[in-house]
GUKOL-740672 format. One line per field, with one value per residue (C-alpha): residue number from 1; x, z, y; residue in three letters. Coordinates in steps of 0.2 Angstrom, whole numbers, plus 5000, padded with zeros to 4 digits. Example, Ala and Ser with C-alpha at 12.3 -4.5 7.8 and 13.67 -1.06 7.14 Angstrom:
<recs>
pos: (1;2) $
x: (5062;5068) $
z: (5039;5036) $
y: (4978;4995) $
code: (ala;ser) $
</recs>
This chain:
<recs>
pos: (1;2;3;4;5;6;7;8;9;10;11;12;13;14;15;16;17;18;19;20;21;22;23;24;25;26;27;28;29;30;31;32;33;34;35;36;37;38;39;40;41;42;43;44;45;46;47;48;49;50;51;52;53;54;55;56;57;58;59;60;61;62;63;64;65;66;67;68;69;70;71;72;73;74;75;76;77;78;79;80;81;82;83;84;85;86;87;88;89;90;91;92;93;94;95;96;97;98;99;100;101;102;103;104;105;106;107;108;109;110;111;112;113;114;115;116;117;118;119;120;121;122;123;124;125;126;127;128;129;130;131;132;133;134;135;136;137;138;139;140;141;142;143;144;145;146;147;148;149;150;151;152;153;154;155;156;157;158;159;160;161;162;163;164;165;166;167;168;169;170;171;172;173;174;175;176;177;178;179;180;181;182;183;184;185;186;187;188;189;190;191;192;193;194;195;196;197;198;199;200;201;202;203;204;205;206;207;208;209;210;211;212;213;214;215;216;217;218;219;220;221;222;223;224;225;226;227;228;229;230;231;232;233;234;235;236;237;238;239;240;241;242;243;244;245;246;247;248;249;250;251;252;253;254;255;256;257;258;259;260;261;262;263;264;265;266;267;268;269;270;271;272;273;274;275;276;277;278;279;280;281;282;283;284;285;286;287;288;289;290;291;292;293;294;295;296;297;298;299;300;301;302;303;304;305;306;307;308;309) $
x: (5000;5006;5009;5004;5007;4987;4989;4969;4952;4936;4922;4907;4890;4895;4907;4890;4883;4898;4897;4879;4879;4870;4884;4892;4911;4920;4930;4933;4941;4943;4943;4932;4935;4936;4945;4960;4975;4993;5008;5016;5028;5031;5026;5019;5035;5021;5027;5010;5005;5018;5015;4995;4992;4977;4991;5004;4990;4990;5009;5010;5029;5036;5032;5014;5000;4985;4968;4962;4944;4935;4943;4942;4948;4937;4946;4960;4958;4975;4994;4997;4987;4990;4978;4975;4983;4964;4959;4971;4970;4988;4980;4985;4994;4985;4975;4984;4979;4968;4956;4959;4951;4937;4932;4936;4921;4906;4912;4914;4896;4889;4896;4893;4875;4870;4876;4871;4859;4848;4856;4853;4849;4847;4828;4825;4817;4829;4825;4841;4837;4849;4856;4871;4878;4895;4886;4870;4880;4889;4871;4866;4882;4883;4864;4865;4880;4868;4856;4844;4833;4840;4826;4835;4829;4838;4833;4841;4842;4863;4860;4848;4860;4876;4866;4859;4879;4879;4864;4852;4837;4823;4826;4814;4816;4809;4807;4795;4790;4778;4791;4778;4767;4779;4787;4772;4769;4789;4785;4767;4760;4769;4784;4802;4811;4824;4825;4842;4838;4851;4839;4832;4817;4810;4807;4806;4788;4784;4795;4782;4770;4784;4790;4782;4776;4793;4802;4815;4819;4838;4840;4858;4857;4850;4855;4838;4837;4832;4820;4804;4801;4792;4784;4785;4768;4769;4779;4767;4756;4767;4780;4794;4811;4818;4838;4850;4864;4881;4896;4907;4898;4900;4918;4922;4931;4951;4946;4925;4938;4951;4936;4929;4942;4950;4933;4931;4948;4947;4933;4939;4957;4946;4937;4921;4921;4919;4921;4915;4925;4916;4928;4946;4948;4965;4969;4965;4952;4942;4943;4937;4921;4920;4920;4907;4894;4896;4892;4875;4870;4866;4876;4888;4888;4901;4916;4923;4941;4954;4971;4984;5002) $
z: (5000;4997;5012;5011;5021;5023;5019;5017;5022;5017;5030;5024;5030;5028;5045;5054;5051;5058;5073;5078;5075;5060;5049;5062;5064;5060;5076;5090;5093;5074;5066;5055;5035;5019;5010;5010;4999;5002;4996;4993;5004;4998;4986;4987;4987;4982;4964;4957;4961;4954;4938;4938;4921;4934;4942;4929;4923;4938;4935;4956;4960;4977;4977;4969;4973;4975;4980;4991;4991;4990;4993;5011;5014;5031;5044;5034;5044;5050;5047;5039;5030;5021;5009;4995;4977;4971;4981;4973;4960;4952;4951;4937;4936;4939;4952;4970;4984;4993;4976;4974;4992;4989;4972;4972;4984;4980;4962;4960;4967;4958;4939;4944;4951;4936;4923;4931;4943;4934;4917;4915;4897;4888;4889;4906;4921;4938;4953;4968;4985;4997;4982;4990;4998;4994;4982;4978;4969;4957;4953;4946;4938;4930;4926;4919;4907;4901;4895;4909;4919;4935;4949;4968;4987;4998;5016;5013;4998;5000;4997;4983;4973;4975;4969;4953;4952;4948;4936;4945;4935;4949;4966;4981;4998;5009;5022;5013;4999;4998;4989;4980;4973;4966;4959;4950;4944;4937;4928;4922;4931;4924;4935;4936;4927;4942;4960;4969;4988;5000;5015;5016;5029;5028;5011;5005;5004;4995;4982;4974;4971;4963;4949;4933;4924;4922;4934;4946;4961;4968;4986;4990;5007;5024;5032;5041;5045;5035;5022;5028;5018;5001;4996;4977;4973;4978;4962;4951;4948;4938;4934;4945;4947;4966;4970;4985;4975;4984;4977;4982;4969;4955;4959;4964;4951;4948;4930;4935;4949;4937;4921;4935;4944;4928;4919;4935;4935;4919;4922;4937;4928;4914;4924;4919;4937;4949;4967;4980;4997;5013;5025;5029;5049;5059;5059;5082;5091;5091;5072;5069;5081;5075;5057;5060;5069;5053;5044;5052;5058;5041;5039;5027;5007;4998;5004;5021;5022;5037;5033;5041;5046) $
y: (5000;5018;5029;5048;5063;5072;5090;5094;5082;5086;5086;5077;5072;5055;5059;5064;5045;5037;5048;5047;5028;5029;5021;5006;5007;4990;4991;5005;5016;5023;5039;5045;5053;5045;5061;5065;5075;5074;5069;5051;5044;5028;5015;4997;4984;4971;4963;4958;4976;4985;4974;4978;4988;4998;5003;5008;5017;5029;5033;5036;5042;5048;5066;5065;5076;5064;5063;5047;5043;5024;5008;5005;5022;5026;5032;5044;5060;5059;5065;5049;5037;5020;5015;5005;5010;5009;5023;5036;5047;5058;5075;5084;5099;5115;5106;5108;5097;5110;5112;5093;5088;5101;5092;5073;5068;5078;5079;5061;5058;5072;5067;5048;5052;5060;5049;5034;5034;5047;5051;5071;5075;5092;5095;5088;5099;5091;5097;5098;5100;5111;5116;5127;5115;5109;5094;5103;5116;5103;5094;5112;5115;5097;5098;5115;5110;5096;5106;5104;5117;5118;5119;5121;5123;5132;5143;5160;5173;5174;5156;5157;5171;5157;5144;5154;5159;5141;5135;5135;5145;5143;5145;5141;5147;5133;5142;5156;5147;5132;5120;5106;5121;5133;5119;5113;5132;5131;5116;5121;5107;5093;5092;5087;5072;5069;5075;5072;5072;5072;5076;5062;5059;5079;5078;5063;5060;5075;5071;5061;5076;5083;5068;5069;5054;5040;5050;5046;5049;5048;5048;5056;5058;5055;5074;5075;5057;5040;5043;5029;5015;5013;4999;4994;4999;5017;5020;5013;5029;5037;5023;5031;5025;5025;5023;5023;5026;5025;5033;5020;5006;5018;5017;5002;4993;5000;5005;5014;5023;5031;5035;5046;5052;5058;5064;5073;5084;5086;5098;5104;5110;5117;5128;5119;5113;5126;5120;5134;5132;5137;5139;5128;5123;5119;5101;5102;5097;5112;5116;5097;5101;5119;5111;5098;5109;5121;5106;5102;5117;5123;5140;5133;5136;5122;5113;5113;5107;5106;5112;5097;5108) $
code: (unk;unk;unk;unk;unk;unk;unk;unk;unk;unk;unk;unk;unk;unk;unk;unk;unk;unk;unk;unk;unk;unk;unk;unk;unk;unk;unk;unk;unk;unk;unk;unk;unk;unk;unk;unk;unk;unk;unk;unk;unk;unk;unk;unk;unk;unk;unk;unk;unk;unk;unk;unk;unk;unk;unk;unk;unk;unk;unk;unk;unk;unk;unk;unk;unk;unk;unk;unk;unk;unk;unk;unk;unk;unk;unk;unk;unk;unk;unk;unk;unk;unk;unk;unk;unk;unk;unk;unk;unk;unk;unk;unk;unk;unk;unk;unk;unk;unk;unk;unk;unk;unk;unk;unk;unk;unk;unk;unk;unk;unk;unk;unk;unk;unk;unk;unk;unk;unk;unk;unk;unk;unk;unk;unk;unk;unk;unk;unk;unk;unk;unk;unk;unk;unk;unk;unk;unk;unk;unk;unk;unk;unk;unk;unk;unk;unk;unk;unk;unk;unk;unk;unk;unk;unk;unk;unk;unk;unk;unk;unk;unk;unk;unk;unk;unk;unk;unk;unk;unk;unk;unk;unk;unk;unk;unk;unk;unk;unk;unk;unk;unk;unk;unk;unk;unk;unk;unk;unk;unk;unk;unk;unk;unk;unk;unk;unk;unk;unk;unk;unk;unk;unk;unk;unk;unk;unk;unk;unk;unk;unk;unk;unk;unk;unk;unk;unk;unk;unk;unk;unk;unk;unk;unk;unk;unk;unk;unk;unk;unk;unk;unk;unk;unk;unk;unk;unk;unk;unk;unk;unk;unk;unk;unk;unk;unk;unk;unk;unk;unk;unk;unk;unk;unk;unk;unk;unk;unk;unk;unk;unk;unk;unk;unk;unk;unk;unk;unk;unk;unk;unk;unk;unk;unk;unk;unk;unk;unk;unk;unk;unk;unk;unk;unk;unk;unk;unk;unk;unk;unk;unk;unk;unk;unk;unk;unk;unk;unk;unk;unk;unk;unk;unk;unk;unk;unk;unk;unk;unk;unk) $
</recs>
């Protein structure tokens, strides 16, 4: 396995399941995070790795600047980390680490999510829920490049203005605004094609009102708690389409982990990518608190990253 030195993790709500129980730890103690960027240390010494054409392909030398997401990479919010060669991904030049760590995990499940779980078309109406956060931001930026209408929720106007920075042509205030009716006014009745929901149980059910004829539904995310059960025949009014998508099965194989990973920076060192950075946090134990409660407690707009000295 390679050995990196962590210069920037990425704080995820992912970390928050894992914390509350939610997500079970394999063993404890362990630490939480499955994003990381750094620099390599040291390479594997195993011979039938080092003659794997998956990992020739990643040309990794000592001294690279990589990203590390996927693989069994749990736990790497530390100073130093050993993981798996199939979790890592060379950035390309133009892309330093802090950037990197801001893009790789949202932007892989953002550009995986919406070519596979719901793949967005020019034409289709998609609707994004907390649309300014770190990930909502790069459904609407991904959706718009598509040629989709880009429909988002959010709580405040600051909010609403950074999301419409970002494709979204329709912004509701969920807080003001009734979100199933002005939706259905947006869409002239008829509804959206795809709604990516990352709140899970607080809006779940009234995504259904919302899906027009053979949409889908892709819960992202459980932020509010699990979304209930369904059973099968609740999709059969309309014909919908229900996923749980995980990131980590869209990237699961060495070769779905590098298409991604590179498609991904690609965009990202183009500038086609824009990846908004909330706020960066000391690698101590107050900025890792400080960091998590900004992360729940709603005040955040994009990525928030701790800086590792």
């Amino acid at each position: 396995m390679p050995d990196y030195q962590g210069e920037y993790f990425g704080i995820n709500y992912i970390d928050t399941y894992y914390r509350t129980g939610l997500f079970p730890f394999k063993e404890l103690p362990s630490a939480i995070g499955v994003e990381l960027s750094g620099t390599v240390l040291a390479l594997p010494t195993e011979q039938a790795v080092l003659e794997d054409p998956e990992y020739k392909q990643r040309e990794i030398t000592v001294g690279a600047k990589v990203v590390v997401i996927g693989g069994g990479a749990l736990g790497v919010h530390s100073d130093y980390a050993s993981v798996s060669w199939k979790s890592i991904h060379v950035l390309p030049k133009g892309v330093p680490t802090r950037l990197g760590c801001a893009a790789v995990l949202q932007g892989l499940t953002a550009l995986s999510f919406v070519e596979e779980a719901h793949k967005v078309k020019a034409g289709q109406t998609i609707l994004v829920h907390t649309v300014a956060g770190g990930l909502g931001l790069l459904f609407a930026q991904l959706s718009k490049a598509r040629g989709a209408t880009v429909i988002g929720t959010t709580s405040t106007k600051e909010k609403g203005e950074l999301a419409k920075a970002n494709g979204a042509d329709h912004v509701i205030l969920y807080r003001e605004e009734d979100t199933v009716q002005r939706v259905l006014e947006i869409t002239n009745g008829v509804g959206v094609d795809a709604v990516f929901d990352g709140v899970g149980k607080d809006t779940f059910e009234s995504n259904f009102k919302m899906l027009k004829r053979k949409g889908t539904l892709v819960s992202v995310g459980n932020a509010s708690g699990h979304a209930p059960p369904v059973a099968p025949i609740r999709l059969v009014e309309k014909n919908l389409a229900l996923l749980r998508p995980t990131l980590m099965n869209y990237i699961y194989t060495p070769a779905e982990h590098f298409h991604y990973c590179k498609e991904l920076f690609s965009l990202v060192a183009a500038g086609t990518l824009k990846i908004q950075i909330h706020k960066e946090y000391p690698f101590t134990r107050e900025g890792a608190i400080q960091a998590q409660k900004d992360l729940t407690g709603g005040k955040s707009t994009g990525k928030l990253l701790i800086k590792v000295d």
